[in-house]
N, C-alpha and C positions, 0 to 999 in steps of 0.2 A: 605436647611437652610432657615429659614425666616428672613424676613428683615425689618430692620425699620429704619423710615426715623429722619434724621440729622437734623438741626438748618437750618431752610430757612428763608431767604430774603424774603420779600415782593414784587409783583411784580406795578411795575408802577400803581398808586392807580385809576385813572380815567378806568373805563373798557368801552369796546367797549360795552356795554349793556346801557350807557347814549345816545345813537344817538335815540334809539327809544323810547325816552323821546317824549310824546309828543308836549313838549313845546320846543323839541331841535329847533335852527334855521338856515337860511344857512351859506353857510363859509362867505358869504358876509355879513349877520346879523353879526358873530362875530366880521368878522374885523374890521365892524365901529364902535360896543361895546366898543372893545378891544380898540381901537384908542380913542375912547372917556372918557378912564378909567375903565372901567369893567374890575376888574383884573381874574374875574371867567371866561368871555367869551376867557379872553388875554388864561388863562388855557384848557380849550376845546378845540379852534382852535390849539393851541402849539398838542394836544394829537392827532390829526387830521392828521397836518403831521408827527407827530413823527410816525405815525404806515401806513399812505399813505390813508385816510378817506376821506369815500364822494366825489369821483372825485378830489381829490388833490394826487399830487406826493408825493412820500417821500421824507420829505426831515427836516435831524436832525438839519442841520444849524437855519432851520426856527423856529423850535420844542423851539429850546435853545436860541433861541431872545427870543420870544413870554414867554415861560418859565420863564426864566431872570427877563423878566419887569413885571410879575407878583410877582416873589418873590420880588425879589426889593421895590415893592411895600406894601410885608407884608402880601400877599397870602401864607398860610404854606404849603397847597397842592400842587403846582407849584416849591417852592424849595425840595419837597421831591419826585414827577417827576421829579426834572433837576439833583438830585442827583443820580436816578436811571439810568438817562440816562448816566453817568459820569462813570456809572461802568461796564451797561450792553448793550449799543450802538455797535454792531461793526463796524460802522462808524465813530465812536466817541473814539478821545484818551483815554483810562482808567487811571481814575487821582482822586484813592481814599483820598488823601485828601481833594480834592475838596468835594467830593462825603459828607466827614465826615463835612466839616464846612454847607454847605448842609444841611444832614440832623438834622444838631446840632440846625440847625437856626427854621427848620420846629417842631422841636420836643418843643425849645423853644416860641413857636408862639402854639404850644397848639395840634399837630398833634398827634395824635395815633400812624400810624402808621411811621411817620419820628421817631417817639421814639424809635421803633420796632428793625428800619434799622440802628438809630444811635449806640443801643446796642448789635447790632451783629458785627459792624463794631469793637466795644470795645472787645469786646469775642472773637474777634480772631487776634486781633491787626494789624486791614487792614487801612492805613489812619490812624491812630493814636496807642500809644501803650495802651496794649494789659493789659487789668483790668475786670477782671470778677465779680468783686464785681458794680461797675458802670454800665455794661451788665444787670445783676442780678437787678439792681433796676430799669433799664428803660423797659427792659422788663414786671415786675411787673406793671411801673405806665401805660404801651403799654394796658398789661392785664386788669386793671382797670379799663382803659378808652374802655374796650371793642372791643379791637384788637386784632384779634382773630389768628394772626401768633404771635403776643405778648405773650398770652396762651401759645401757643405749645412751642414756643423757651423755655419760662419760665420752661414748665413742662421738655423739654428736659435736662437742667439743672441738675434737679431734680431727673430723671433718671437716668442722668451717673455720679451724682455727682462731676460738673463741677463746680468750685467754688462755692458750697453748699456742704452742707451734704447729702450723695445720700436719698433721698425720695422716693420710687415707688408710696406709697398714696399718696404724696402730686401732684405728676407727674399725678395720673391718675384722681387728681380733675380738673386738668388745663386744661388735654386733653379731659374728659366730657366737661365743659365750653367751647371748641373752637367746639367739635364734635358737641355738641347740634345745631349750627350754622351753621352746614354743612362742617365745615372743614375738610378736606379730610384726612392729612394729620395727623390728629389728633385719627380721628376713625382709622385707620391703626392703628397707634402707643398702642389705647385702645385695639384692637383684640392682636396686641402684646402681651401686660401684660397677658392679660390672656391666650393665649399662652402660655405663658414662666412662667409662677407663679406668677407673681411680681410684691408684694403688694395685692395678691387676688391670691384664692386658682385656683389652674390651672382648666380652664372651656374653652376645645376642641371649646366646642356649642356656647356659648359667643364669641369669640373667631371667630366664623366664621358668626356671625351676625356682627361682627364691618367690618371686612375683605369686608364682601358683602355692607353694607352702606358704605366702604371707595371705593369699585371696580366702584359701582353705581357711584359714583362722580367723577371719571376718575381717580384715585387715582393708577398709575399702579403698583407699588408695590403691592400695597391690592390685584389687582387679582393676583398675582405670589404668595403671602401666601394665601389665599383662596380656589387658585389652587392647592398647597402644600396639604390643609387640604380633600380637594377630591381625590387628589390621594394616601394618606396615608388613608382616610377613620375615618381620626379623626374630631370629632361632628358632623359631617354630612356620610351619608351613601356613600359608595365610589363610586366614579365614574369617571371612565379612560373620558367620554367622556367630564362630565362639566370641569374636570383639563384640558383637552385639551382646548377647548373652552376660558375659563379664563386665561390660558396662551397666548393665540393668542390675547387677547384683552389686556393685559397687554403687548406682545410684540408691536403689533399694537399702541398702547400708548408710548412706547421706551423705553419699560424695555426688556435687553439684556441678562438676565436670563429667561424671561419668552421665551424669545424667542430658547433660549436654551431648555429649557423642552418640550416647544412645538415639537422641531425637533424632542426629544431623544420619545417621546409617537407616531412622525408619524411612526419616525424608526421602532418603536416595533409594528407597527402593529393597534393602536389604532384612 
């Protein structure tokens, strides 16, 4: 059976690919930034220990000062890290409505994707109650402003007909606009449609070109349907060995079906 992927969260927006900036500076550059009012530097160093960077400890307490005084301050990015941190820390009490004034604060300060995260929190009434119509439009203004988990949520919407009217076209405009970006999660969901029919006439071949751009990008679902489409033999010519292959990479990745099929083709011989 193929799969496809659900309403995701955004993850903590600063990525570890900012350090080999080459204008990043060291933890001591921040600190004094930060102490001197750089609420961007107070943001960095926070991201530093929150994940254990550059020779510093982990350490969330520090994460969620540094964090703090930057939202505080009016940094949107900073309160939509502290809100991420608030829900997906396990060292850190879980305290979605923290998380919700959070990211209400960041979205209202002009953040994309606090918008994103504040309207997933509404769609499923985590931290506040539960309005898909409010979901539904921040997701859009997420989309707008070119946040590309904002896209996908939208379009997933749109697909299951989740406080909209179910759409496949209008789902598979959203999911083009986040895949063109590289969104993983998005090209899966497109190889899906065509997949399954919907909204576009069923296209095996299609179908396994999105699959392979979502597998490429770690996307482990995408190899576990990719893998599906080689060992059925559908738009691509079959082959026991790349489904093997694609399953091992998708279980490898920590999809627990892929890892399933991979056993049941060692079993049989392949």
């Amino acid at each position: 059976m193929k799969k496809i992927l659900f309403p995701l969260m955004i993850a903590c927006g600063l990525l570890v690919g900012f350090i080999s900036n080459a204008n990043a500076k060291t933890n001591k550059q921040y600190e004094i930034a930060c102490k001197a009012g750089d609420l961007e530097s107070c943001d960095e160093l926070a991201y530093r220990y929150q994940e254990g960077l550059e020779r510093l400890n982990q350490d969330s307490a520090k994460a969620i000062e540094l964090y703090s005084k930057a939202c505080d301050g009016g940094y949107a990015e900073s309160c939509k890290n502290l809100g991420f941190m608030y829900r997906n820390t396990p060292d850190v009490p879980r305290d979605d409505q923290k998380a919700f004034e959070l990211y209400k604060k960041s979205c209202d300060l002009g953040n994309a994707t606090g918008c994103n995260n504040l309207a997933f929190l509404y769609q499923h009434g985590e931290g506040v109650d539960e309005d898909k119509q409010q979901a539904f439009e921040l997701y859009k203004l997420s989309c707008d402003e070119n946040d590309d988990s904002g896209c996908y949520n939208l379009g997933d919407m749109y697909q299951n007909g989740d406080g909209v009217e179910q759409d496949f076209k209008q789902a598979m405009k959203l999911y083009i606009k986040a895949c063109n970006n590289e969104h993983a999660s998005s090209c899966n969901n497109i190889g899906y449609l065509y997949d399954m029919g919907q909204g576009v006439d069923q296209n095996y071949k299609k179908a396994a070109e999105y699959y392979q751009l979502a597998c490429d990008l770690e996307e482990e679902i995408a190899c576990y349907n990719l893998g599906s489409l080689y060992e059925e033999g559908s738009g691509v010519r079959q082959s026991y060995k790349k489904a093997k292959d694609l399953y091992e990479k998708g279980c490898k990745l920590g999809d627990d079906d892929s890892c399933e099929a991979y056993t049941d083709l060692m079993r049989s011989g392949y």
